[in-house]
PAZAPA-4460 file (N, C-alpha, C; in steps of 0.05 Angstrom, whole numbers, plus 32768, in hexadecimal, padded with zeros to 4 digits):
% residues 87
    n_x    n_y    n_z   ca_x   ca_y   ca_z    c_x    c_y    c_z   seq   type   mol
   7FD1   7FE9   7FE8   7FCF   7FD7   7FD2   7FCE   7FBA   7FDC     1      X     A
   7FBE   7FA9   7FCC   7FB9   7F8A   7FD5   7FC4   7F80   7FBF     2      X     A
   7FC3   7F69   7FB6   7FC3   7F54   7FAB   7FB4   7F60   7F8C     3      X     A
   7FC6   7F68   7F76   7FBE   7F65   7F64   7FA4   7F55   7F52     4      X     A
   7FAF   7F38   7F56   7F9B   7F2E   7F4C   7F98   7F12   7F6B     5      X     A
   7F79   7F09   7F60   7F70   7EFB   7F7D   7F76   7ED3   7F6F     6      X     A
   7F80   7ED5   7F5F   7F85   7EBB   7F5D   7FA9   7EB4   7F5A     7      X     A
   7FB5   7EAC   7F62   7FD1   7EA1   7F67   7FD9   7EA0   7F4E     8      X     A
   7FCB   7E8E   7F3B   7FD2   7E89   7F1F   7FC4   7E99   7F03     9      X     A
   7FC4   7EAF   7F02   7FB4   7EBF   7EF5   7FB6   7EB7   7ED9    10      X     A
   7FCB   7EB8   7ECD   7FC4   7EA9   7EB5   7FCF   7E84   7EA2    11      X     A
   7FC9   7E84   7EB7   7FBD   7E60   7EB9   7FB3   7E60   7E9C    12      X     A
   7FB6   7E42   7E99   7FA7   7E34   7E7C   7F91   7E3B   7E7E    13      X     A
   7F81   7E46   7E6B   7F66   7E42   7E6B   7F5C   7E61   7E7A    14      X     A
   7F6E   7E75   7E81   7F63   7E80   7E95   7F6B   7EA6   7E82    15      X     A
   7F54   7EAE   7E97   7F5A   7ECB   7E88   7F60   7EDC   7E9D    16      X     A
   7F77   7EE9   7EA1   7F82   7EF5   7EB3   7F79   7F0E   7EBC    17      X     A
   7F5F   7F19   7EAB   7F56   7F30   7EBB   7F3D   7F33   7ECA    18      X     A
   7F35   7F11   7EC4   7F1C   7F01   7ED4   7F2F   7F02   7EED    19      X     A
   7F47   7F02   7EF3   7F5A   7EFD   7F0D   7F57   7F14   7F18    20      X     A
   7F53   7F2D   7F17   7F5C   7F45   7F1A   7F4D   7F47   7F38    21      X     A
   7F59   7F55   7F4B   7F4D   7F56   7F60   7F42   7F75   7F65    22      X     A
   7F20   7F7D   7F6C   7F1C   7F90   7F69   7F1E   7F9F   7F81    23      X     A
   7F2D   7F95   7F93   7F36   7F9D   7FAD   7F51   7FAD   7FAF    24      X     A
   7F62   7FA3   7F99   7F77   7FA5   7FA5   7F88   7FCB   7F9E    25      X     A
   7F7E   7FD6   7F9F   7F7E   7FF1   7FA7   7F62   7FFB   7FBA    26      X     A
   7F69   8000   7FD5   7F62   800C   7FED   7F66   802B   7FF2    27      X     A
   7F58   803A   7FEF   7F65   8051   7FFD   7F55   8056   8015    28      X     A
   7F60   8063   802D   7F55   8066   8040   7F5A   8084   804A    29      X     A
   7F42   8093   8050   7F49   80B6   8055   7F42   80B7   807C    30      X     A
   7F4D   80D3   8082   7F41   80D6   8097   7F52   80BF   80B2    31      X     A
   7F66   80B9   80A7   7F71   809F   80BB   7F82   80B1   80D8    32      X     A
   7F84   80A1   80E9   7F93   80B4   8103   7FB4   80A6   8102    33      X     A
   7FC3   80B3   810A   7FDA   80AA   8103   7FEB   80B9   8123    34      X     A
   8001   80A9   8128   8015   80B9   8141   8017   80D3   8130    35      X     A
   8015   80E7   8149   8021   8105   813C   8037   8112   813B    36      X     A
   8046   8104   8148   8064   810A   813C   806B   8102   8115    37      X     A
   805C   80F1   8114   805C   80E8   80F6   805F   80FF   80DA    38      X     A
   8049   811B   80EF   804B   8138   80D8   8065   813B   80D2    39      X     A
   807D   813B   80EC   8092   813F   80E0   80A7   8139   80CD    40      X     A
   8097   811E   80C3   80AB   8112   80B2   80B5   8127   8096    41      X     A
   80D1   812C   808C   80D2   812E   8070   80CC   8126   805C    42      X     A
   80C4   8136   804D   80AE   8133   8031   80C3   8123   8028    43      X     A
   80C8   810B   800E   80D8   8106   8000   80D6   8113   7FE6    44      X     A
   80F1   8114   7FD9   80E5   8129   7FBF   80E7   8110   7FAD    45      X     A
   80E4   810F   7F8F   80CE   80FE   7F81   80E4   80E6   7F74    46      X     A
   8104   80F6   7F7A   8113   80DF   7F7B   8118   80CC   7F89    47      X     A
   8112   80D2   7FA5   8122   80D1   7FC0   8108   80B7   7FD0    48      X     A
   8113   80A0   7FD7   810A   8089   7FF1   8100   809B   7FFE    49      X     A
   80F0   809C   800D   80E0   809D   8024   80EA   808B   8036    50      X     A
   80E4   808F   8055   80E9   8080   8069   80D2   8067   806C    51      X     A
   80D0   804F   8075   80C2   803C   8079   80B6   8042   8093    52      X     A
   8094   8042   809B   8098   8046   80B1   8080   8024   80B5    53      X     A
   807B   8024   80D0   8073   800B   80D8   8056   8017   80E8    54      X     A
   8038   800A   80DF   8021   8015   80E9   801B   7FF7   80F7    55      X     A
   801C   7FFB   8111   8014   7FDF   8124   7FFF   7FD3   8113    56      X     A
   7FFF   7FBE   811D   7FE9   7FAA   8111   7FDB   7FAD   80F0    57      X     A
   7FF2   7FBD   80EC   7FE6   7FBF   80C6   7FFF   7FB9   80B1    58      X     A
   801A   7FC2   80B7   8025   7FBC   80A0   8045   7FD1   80A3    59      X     A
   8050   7FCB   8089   806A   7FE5   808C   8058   7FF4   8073    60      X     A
   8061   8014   8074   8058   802B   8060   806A   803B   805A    61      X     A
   8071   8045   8047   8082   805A   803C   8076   8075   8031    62      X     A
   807B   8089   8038   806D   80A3   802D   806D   80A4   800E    63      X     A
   8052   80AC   800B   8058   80AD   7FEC   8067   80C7   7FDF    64      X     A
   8077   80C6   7FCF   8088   80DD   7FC6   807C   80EC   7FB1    65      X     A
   8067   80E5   7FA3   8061   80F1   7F9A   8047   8104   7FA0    66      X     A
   8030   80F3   7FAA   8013   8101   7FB2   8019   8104   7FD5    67      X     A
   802A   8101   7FE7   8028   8111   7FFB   802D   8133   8000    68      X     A
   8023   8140   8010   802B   8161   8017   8026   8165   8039    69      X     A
   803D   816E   8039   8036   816D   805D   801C   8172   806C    70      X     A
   800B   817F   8056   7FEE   817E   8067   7FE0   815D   8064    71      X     A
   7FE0   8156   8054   7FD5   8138   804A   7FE8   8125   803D    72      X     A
   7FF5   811A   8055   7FFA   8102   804B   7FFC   80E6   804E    73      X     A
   8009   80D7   8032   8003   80C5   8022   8018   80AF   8029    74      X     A
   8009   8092   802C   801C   8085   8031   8013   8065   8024    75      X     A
   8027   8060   801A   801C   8042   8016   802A   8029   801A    76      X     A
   8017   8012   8020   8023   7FFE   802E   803A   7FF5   801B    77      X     A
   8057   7FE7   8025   8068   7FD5   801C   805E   7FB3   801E    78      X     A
   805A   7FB5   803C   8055   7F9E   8048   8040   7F95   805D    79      X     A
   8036   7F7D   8057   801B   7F80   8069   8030   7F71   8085    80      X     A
   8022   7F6A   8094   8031   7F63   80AC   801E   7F44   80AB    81      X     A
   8009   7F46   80A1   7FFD   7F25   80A4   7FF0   7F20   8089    82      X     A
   7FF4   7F0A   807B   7FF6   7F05   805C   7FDE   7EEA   805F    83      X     A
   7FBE   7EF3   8056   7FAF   7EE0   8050   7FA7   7EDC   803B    84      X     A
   7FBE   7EDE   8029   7FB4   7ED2   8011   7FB7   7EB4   800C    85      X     A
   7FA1   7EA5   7FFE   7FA5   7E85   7FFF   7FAC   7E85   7FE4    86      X     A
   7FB8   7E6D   7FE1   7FCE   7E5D   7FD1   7FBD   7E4C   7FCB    87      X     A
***
């Protein structure tokens, strides 16, 4: 996930907030390579945190609890590690 909307002040005077909307800001990416110790992680069940894990040069991610299965899974960013959004 990115940045909801691409302007800081989305609904500003004068402004319509879904002219703001950023059509980026859901990414999915398939087919990615990942450390392989990583299969081992436990599934979380649909109440239950997931562990945070850290992908060099991209960000922190948490398993998703609900659309992962140990054959495919799902993870999505918390945190990017470098923030270019302008102000």
């Amino acid at each position: 996930y990115d940045y909801l909307f691409n302007d800081p002040d989305p609904d500003g005077p004068g402004k319509n907030f879904m002219d703001a909307i950023n059509p980026d800001s859901l990414t999915v990416l398939k087919g990615c390579k990942i450390e392989s110790t990583i299969r081992d992680v436990q599934m979380p069940t649909a109440n239950q945190n997931s562990l945070t894990y850290q992908f060099i040069r991209n960000g922190y991610f948490c398993l998703d609890n609900v659309d992962s299965r140990p054959d495919a899974l799902v993870f999505n960013r918390s945190v990017a590690l470098k923030d270019s959004f302008k102000r």
